[in-house]
C-alpha positions in Angstrom: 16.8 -3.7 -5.8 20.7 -2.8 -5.5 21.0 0.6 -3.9 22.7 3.4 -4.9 26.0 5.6 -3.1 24.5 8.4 -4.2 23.2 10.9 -1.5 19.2 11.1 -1.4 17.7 14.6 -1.4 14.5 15.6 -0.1 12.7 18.5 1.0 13.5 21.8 -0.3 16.8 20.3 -1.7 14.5 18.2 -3.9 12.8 21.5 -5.2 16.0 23.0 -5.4 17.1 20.3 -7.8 13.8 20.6 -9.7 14.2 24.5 -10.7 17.7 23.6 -11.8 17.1 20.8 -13.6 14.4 22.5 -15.7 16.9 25.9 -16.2 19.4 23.8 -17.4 17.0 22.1 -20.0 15.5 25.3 -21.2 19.1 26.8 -21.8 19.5 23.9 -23.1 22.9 23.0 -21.1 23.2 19.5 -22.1 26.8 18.8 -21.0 26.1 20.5 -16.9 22.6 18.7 -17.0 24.5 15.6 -17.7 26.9 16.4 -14.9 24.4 17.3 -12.6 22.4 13.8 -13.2 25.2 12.0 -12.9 25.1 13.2 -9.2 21.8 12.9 -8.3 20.2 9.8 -6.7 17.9 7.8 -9.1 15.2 8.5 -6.5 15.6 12.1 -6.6 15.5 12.0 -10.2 11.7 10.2 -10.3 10.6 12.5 -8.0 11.4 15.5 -10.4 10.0 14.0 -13.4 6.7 13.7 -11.8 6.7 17.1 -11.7 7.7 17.7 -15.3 5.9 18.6 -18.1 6.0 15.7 -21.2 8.1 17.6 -23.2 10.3 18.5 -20.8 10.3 14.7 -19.3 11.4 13.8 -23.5 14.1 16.2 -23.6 15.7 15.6 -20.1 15.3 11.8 -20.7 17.4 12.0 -23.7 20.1 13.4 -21.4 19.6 10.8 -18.6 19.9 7.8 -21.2 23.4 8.5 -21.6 23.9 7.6 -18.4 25.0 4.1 -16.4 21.6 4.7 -14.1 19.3 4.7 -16.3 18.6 1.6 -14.9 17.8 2.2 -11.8 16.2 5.5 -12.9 13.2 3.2 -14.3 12.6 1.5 -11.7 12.0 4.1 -9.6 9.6 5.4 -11.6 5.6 5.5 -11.6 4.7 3.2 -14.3 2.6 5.5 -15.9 5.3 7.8 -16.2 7.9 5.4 -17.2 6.3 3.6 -20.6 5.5 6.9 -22.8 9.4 7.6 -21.9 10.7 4.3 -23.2 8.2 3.6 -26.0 10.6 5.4 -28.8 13.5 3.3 -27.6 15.2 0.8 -29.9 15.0 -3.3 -28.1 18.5 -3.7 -28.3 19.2 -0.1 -26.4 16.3 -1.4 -23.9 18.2 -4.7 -23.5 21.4 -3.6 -22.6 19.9 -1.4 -19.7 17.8 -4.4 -18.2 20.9 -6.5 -18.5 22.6 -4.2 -15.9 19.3 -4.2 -13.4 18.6 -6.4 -10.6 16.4 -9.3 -11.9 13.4 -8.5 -10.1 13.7 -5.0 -11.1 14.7 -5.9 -14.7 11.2 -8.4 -14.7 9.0 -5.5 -12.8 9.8 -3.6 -15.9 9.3 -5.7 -18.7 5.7 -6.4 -17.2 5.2 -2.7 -17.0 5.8 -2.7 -20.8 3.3 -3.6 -24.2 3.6 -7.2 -24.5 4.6 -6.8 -28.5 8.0 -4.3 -26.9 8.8 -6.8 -24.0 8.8 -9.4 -26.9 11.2 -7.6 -28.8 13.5 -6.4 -25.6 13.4 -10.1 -24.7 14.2 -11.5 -28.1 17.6 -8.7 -28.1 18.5 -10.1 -24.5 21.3 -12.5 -23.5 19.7 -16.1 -23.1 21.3 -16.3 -19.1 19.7 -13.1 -18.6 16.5 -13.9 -20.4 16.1 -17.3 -18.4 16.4 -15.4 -15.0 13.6 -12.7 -16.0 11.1 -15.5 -17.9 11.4 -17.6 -14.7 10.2 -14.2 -12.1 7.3 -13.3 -14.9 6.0 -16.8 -15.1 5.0 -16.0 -11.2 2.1 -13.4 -10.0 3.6 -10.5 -9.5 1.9 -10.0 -5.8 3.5 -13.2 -4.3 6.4 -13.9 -3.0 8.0 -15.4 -5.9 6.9 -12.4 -7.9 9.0 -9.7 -5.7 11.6 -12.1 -5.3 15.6 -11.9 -6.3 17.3 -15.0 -7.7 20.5 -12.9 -7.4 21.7 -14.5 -3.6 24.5 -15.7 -1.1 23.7 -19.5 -0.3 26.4 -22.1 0.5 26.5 -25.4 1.7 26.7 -26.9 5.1 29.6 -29.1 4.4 32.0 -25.9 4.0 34.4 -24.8 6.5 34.3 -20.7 7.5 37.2 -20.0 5.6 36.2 -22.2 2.5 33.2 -19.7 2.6 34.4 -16.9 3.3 37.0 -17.0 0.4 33.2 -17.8 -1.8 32.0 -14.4 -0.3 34.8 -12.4 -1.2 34.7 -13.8 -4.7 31.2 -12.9 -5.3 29.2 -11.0 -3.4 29.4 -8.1 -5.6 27.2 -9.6 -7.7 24.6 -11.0 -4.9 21.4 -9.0 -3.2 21.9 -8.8 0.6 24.8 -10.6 1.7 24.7 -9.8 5.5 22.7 -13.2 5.7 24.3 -16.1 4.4 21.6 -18.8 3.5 22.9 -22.6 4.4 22.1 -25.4 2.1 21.8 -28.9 1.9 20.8 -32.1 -0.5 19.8 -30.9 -4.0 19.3 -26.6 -2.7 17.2 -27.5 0.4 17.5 -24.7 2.6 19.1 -25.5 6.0 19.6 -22.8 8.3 21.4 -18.6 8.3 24.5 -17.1 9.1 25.2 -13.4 9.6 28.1 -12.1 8.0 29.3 -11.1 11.5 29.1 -14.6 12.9 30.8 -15.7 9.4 33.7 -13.8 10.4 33.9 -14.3 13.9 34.2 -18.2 13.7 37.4 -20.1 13.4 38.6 -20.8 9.6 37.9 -24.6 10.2 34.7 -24.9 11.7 32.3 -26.5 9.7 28.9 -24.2 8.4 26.6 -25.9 9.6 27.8 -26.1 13.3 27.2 -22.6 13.5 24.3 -21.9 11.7 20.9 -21.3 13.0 18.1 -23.8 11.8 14.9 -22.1 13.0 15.4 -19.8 10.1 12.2 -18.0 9.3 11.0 -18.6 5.1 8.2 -17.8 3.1 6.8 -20.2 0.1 6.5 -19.5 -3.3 3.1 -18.5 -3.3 2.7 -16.4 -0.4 0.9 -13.1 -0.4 3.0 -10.2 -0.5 1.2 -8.6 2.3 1.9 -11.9 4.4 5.8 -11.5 3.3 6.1 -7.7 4.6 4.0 -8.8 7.5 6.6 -12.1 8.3 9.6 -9.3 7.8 8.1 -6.2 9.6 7.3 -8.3 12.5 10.5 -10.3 12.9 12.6 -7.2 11.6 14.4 -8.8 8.9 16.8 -7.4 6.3 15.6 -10.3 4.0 13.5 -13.6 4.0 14.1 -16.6 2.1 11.8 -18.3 -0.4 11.3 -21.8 -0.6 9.4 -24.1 -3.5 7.3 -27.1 -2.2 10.2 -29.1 -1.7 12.0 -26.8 0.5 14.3 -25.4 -2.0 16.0 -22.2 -1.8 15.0 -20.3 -5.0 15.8 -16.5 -4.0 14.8 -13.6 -1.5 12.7 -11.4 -0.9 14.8 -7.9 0.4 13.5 -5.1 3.0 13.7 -2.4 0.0 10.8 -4.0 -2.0 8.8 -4.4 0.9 9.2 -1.2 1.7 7.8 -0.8 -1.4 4.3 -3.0 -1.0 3.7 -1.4 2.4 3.6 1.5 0.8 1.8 0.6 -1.9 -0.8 -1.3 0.1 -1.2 1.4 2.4 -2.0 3.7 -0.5 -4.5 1.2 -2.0 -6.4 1.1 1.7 -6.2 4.5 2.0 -8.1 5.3 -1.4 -10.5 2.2 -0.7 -11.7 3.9 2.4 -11.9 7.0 0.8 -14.0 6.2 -1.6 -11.8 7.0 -4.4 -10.8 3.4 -6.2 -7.8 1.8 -5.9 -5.5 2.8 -8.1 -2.0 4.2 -6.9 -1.3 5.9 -9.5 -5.2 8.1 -9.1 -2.9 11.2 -9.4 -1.2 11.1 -12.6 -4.5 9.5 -14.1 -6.5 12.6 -16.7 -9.6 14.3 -15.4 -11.7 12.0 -17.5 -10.2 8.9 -16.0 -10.4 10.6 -12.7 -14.2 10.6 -13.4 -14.2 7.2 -14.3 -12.6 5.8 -11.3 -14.5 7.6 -8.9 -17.7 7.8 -10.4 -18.5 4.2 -9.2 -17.5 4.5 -5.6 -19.7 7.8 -5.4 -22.7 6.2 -6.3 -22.8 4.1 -3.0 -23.5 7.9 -1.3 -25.7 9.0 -4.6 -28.1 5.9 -3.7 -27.9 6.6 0.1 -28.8 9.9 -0.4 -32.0 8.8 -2.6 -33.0 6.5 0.3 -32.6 9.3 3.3 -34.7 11.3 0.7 -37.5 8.9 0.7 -37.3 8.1 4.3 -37.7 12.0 5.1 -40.5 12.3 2.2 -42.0 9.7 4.1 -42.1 12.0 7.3 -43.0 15.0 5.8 -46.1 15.6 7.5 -44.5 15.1 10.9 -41.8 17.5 9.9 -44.6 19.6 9.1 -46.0 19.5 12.5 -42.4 20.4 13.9 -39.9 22.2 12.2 -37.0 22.4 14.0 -36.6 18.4 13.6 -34.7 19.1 10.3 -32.5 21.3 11.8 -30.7 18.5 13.4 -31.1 15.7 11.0 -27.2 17.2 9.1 -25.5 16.6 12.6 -27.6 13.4 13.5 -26.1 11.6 10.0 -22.6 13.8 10.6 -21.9 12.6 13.8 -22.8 8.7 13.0 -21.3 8.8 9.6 -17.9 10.3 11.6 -17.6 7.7 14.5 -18.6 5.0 11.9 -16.0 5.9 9.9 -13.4 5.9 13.1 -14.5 2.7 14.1 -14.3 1.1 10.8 -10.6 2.8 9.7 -9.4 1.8 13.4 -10.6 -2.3 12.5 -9.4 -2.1 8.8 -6.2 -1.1 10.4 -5.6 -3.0 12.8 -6.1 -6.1 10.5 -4.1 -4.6 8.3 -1.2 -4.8 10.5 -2.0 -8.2 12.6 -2.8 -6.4 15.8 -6.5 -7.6 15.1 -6.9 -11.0 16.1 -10.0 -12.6 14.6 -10.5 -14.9 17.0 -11.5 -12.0 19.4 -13.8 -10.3 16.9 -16.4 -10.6 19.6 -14.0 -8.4 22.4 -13.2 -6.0 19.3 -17.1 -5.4 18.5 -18.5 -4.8 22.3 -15.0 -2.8 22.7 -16.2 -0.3 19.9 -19.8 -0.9 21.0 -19.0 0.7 24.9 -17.0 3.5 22.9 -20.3 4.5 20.7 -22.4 4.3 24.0 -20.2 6.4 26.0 -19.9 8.7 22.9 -23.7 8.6 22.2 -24.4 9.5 25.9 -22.0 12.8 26.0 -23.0 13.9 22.7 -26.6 13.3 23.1 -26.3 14.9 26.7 -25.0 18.1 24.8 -26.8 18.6 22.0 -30.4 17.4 23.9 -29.6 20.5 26.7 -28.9 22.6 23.3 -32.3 21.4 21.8 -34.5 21.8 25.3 -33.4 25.6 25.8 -32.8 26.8 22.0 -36.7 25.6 21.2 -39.3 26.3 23.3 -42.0 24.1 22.0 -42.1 20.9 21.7 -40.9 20.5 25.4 -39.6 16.9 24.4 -37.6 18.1 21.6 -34.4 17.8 23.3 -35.1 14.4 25.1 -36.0 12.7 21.1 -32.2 15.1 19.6 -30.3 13.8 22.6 -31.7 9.9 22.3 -31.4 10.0 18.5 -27.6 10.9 18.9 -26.9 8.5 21.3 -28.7 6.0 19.4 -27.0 7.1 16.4 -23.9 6.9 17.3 -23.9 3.8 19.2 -25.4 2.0 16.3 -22.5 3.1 13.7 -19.7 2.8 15.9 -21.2 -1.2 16.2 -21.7 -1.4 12.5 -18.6 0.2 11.3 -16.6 -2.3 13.4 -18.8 -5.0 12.4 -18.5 -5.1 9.0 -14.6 -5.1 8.2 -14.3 -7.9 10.6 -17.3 -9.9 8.7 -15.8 -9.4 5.5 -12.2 -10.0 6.0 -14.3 -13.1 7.8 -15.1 -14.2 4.0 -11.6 -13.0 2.7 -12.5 -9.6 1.1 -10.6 -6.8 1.3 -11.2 -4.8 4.7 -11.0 -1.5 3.1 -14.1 -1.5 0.9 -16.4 -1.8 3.6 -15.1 2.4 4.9 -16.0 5.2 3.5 -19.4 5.9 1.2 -20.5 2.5 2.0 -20.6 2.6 6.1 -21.6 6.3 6.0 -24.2 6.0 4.1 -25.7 3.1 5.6 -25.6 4.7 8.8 -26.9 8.1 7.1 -30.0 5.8 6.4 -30.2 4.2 9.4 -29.4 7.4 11.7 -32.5 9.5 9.8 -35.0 6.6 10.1 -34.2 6.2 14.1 -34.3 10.3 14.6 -38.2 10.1 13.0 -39.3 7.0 14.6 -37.7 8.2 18.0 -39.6 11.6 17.1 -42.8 10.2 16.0 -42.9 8.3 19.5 -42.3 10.8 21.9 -43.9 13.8 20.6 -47.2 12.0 19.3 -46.7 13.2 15.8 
């Protein structure tokens, strides 16, 4: 993605902006609006239309189209947001904008689009353009082919420094990420990296591929974007290089659209472990899709909740014998639910970001496992003293709250680390196992111990 020169806002600058924006459009002062957008960062710009009403994202739109960042505008933009704005559009208006975007921004968007639309944008398109964007969208768009620019810097190894830096000058406007210069050999096989810096601070005649490095870190074709921000967060790259089967050099993958599947990833987890789907765009969804999105994830907790009621109908004559055993079955399945929870975002992280190494899995789990028994111990210590002088009778009333706790708590901080590991063990996603489906498990589990502990030592 090519970045801008214009200054980012955010904060209450952003707001700022916002109110403006929208008093401009209701006085309808198109020619300071235009003035005004022509300023603002593209960035800025999506982050005020997400706070737009539709009419007034129509009418402020029709302003921003006559401008040379419309462009970039879209791709910053939620996709949800950005194909009700761009539906009325002619294919030809749509075709010069893409022809002025980055390639893998300009083939982000025409998969965003209705495949009958893209069609006709595609058709309007020049045939060099059309060829770059048909080759990215052939490619899964979570790979490393599908994030991917064509639009590079790569010489060959044959050329002196000055031969290449007189190819630098001449077109590295029109190349993504020219601080690394990629070093070929043969038929585009890739051979090894320069810096710009150690570009210019060679003598004219040395040869390229005296001074290159070799050990130049790639990604293939088919590589998992989360793999690709992992090989680039960890080795703190500006940009990785993508090679076919045959070691070819066929484009890059830059630090902006990483940036970009972090976050997106992140947001995916997040909403996995709560529970609430997996779609990053949840927010800008209708009520009624809201519903629908959640509604499965909740029923995990629904059918838990059936279950604890049966396992409590099933003790209802003990709880009729004593009493103040309910009162402590909502902090019995709180507190095992909660350091279930902990245990399990701690693992799903940690995977997430390579600091889990599954060969250990069996350090990690007895880790967690002396954290829940330390917890379950101080805890149970508490809330059994609380128990023994809060009810007088029965006597052992704190000794089956204070083991039930520990027990508790021991047990979900075990499970909860247990089962990410197992399933990213069979290559399912980490996330799913947090939220309603630990809890409630351990909800079950936690209630069933508390009455069979109870049952035992008061005789019931």
């Amino acid at each position: 993605m090519k970045t801008s020169e214009k200054k980012e806002l955010v904060g209450t600058e952003g707001k700022l902006l916002l109110d403006m924006i929208r008093r401009l459009n209701h006085r309808n002062a198109s020619d300071n609006l235009l003035k005004l957008i022509n300023k603002t960062h593209p960035a800025d710009m999506a982050w005020v239309f997400r706070h737009l009403s539709e009419n007034e994202r129509e009418e402020v739109f029709n302003i921003l189209a006559q401008t040379d960042h419309v462009g970039e505008f879209l791709s910053e933009l939620d996709e949800s947001a950005m194909v009700p704005l761009v539906k009325d559009l002619t294919p030809k208006f749509m075709a010069d904008i893409i022809s002025k975007m980055a390639s893998d921004d300009a083939a982000d968007l025409i998969e965003a689009l209705p495949d009958n639309f893209a069609s006709e944008i595609r058709a309007k398109m020049e045939q060099e353009d059309r060829e770059e964007v048909d080759e990215l969208l052939q490619y899964h768009p979570e790979t490393a082919c599908g994030l991917m620019s064509p639009d590079f810097m790569y010489l060959d190894e044959e050329l002196s420094v000055g031969e290449a830096i007189a190819k630098v000058q001449k077109r590295s406007e029109e190349k993504e990420m020219v601080f690394y210069l990629y070093i070929t050999f043969g038929d585009g096989k890739l051979a090894g990296v320069v810096s710009l810096r150690e570009l210019l601070t060679n003598p004219p005649h040395r040869q390229l591929k005296n001074i290159m490095r070799d050990n130049v870190m790639s990604v293939t074709t088919d590589t998992d974007q989360e793999e690709v921000a992992h090989v680039i967060s960890q080795y703190n790259l500006l940009a990785v290089p993508v090679v076919d089967a045959g070691y070819r050099l066929v484009g890059i993958v830059t630090v902006d659209d990483i940036i970009d599947v972090m976050r997106e990833e992140a947001t995916e987890a997040f909403l996995q472990m709560a529970g609430a789907g997996k779609d990053r765009e949840i927010l800008l969804k209708s009520t009624t899709e809201n519903v629908i999105l959640r509604a499965p994830w909740l029923f995990a907790s629904w059918l838990g909740g059936i279950m604890a009621l049966f396992i409590i109908g099933a003790f209802e004559q003990e709880l009729s014998q004593v009493l103040a055993l309910a009162s402590f079955i909502p902090i019995i399945m709180g507190m095992g639910g909660n350091i279930a929870t902990q245990s399990s975002t701690i693992v799903v992280r940690g995977i997430a970001t390579g600091r889990i190494n599954m060969a250990d899995f069996r350090k990690i789990i007895f880790k967690e496992m002396r954290v829940g028994l330390i917890l379950g111990v101080l805890y149970g210590s508490f809330l059994g003293v609380l128990a023994y002088f809060g009810y007088a009778e029965p006597r052992l009333l704190g000794v089956v709250v204070g083991l039930s706790i520990f027990f508790s708590m021991a047990m979900a901080a075990t499970i909860g680390t247990i089962i990410p590991l197992i399933l990213k063990r069979f290559e399912v996603d980490a996330a799913i196992a947090t939220g309603p489906f630990v809890t409630t498990a351990i909800d079950i589990l936690g209630v069933l111990t508390y009455f069979m502990i109870a049952k035992f030592f008061l005789n019931l």
